[in-house]
C-alpha positions as a Markdown table, in Angstrom:
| # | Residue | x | y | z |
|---|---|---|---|---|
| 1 | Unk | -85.4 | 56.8 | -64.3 |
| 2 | Unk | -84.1 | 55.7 | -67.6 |
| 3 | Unk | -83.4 | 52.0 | -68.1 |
| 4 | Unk | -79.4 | 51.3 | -67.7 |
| 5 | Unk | -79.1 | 48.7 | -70.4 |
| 6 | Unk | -81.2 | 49.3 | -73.4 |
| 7 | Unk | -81.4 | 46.9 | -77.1 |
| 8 | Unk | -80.9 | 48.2 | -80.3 |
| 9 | Unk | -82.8 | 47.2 | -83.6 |
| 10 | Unk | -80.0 | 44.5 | -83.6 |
| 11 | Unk | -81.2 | 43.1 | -80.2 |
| 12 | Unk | -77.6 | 43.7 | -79.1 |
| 13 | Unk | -77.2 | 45.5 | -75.9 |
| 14 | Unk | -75.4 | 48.9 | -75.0 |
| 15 | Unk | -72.7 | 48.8 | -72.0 |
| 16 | Unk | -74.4 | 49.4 | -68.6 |
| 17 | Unk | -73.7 | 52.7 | -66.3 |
| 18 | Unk | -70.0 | 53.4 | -66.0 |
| 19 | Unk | -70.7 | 54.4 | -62.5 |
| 20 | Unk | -72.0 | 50.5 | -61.6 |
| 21 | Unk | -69.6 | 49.2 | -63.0 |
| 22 | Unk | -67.2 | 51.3 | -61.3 |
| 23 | Unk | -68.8 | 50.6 | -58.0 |
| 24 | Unk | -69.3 | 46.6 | -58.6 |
| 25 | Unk | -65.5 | 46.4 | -59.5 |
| 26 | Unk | -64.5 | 48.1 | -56.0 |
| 27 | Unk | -66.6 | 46.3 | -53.8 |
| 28 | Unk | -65.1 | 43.5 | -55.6 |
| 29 | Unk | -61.7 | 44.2 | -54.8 |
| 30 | Unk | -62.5 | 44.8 | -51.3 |
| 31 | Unk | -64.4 | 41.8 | -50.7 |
| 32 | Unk | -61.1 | 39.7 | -52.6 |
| 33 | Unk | -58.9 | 41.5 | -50.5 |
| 34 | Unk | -60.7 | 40.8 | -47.3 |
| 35 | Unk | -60.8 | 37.1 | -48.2 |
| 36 | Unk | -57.4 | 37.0 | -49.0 |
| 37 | Unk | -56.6 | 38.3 | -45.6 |
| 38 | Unk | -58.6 | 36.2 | -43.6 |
| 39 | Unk | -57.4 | 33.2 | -44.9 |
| 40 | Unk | -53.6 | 34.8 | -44.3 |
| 41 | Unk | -54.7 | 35.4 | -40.9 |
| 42 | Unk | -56.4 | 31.6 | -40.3 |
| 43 | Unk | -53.3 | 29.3 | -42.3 |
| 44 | Unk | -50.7 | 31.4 | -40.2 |
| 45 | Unk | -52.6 | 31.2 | -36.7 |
| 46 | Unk | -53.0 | 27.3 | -37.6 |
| 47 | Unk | -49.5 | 26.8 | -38.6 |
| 48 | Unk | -48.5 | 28.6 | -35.4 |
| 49 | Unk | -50.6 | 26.5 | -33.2 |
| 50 | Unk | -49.1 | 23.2 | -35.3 |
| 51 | Unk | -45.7 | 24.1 | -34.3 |
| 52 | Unk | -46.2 | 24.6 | -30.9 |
| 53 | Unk | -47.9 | 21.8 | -30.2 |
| 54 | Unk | -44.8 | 19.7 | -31.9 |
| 55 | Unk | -41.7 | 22.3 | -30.4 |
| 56 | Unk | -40.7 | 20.9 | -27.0 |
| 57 | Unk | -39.5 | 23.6 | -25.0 |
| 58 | Unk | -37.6 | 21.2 | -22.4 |
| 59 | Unk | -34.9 | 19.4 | -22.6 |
| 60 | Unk | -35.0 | 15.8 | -22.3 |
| 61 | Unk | -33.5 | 14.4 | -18.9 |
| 62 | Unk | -31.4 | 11.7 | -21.0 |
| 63 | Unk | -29.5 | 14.3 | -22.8 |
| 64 | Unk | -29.1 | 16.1 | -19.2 |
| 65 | Unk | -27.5 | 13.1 | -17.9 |
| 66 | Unk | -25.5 | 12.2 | -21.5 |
| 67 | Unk | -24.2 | 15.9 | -20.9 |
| 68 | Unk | -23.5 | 15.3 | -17.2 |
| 69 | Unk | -21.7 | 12.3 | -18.3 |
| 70 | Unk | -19.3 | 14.3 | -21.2 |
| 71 | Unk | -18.1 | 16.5 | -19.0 |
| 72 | Unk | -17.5 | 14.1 | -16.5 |
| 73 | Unk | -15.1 | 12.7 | -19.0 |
| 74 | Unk | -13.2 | 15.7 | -20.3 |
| 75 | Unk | -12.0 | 16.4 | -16.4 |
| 76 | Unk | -10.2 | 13.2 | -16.1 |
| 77 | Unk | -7.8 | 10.4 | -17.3 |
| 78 | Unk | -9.3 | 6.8 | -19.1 |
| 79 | Unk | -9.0 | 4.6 | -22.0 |
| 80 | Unk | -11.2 | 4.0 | -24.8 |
| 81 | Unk | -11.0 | 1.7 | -27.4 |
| 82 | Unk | -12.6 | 2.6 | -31.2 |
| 83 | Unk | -12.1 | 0.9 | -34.7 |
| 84 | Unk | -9.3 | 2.0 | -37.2 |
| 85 | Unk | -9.1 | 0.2 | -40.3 |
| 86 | Unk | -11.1 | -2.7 | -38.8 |
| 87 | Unk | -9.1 | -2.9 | -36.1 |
| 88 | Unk | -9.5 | -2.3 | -32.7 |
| 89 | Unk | -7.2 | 0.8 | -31.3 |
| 90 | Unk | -6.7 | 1.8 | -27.9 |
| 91 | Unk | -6.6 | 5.2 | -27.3 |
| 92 | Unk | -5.7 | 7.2 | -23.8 |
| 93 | Unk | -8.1 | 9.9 | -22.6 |
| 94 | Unk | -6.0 | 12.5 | -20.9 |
| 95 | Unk | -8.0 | 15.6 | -19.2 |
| 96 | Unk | -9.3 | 18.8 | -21.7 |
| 97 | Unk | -6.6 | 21.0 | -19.1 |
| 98 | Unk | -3.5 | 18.9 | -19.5 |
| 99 | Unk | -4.6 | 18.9 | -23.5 |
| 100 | Unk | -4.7 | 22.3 | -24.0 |
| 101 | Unk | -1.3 | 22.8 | -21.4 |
| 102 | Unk | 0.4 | 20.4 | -24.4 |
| 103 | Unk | -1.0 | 22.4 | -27.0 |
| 104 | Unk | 0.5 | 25.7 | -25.8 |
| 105 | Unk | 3.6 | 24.1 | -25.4 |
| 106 | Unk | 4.3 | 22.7 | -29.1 |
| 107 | Unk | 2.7 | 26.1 | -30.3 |
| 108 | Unk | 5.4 | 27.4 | -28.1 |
| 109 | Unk | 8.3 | 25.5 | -29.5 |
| 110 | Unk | 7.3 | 25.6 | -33.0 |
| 111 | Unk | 7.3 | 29.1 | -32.6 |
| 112 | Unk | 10.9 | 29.4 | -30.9 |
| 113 | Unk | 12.8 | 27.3 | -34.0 |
């Protein structure tokens, strides 16, 4: 076999076999593409693991019983007080029913002027 890479009088030297080169630059590409791939495959299977470790698939019993408790509330009459202006307000709770039964009403009677 001839040799691939052979020096002038110059002492430059020729370009090697087109067909090694050829065959360098694909296994190349393979081997980058492979790489790229497996660490795709590792930061996404990580990142998956990280978020279900931190998700909580549960709800938490105190916002059970807060919801419990809301309901409770829209179902019958009460008072509450809150701040308007800086300055206490009482307000009357009336049931979400009656609400809505007062609703229809005044939709109903702006509707009949």
């Amino acid at each position: 076999m001839a040799n691939h890479a052979s020096h002038d009088e110059s002492g430059q030297m020729d370009d090697p076999e087109m067909g090694s080169t050829w065959f360098y630059s694909f296994v190349g590409i393979i081997f980058f593409i492979a790489f790229c791939l497996a660490v795709s495959v590792l930061f996404f299977g990580v990142q998956r693991d990280f978020v279900d470790e931190r998700v909580v698939d549960e709800k938490p019993a105190l916002a059970a019983g807060v919801k419990l408790s809301q309901q409770s509330l829209l179902g019958q009459y009460g008072t509450y007080a809150e701040d308007v202006d800086e300055k206490k307000v009482e307000r009357i709770r009336i049931p979400i029913d009656r609400a809505m039964e007062i609703m229809a009403k005044g939709a109903t009677t702006k509707q009949g002027e």
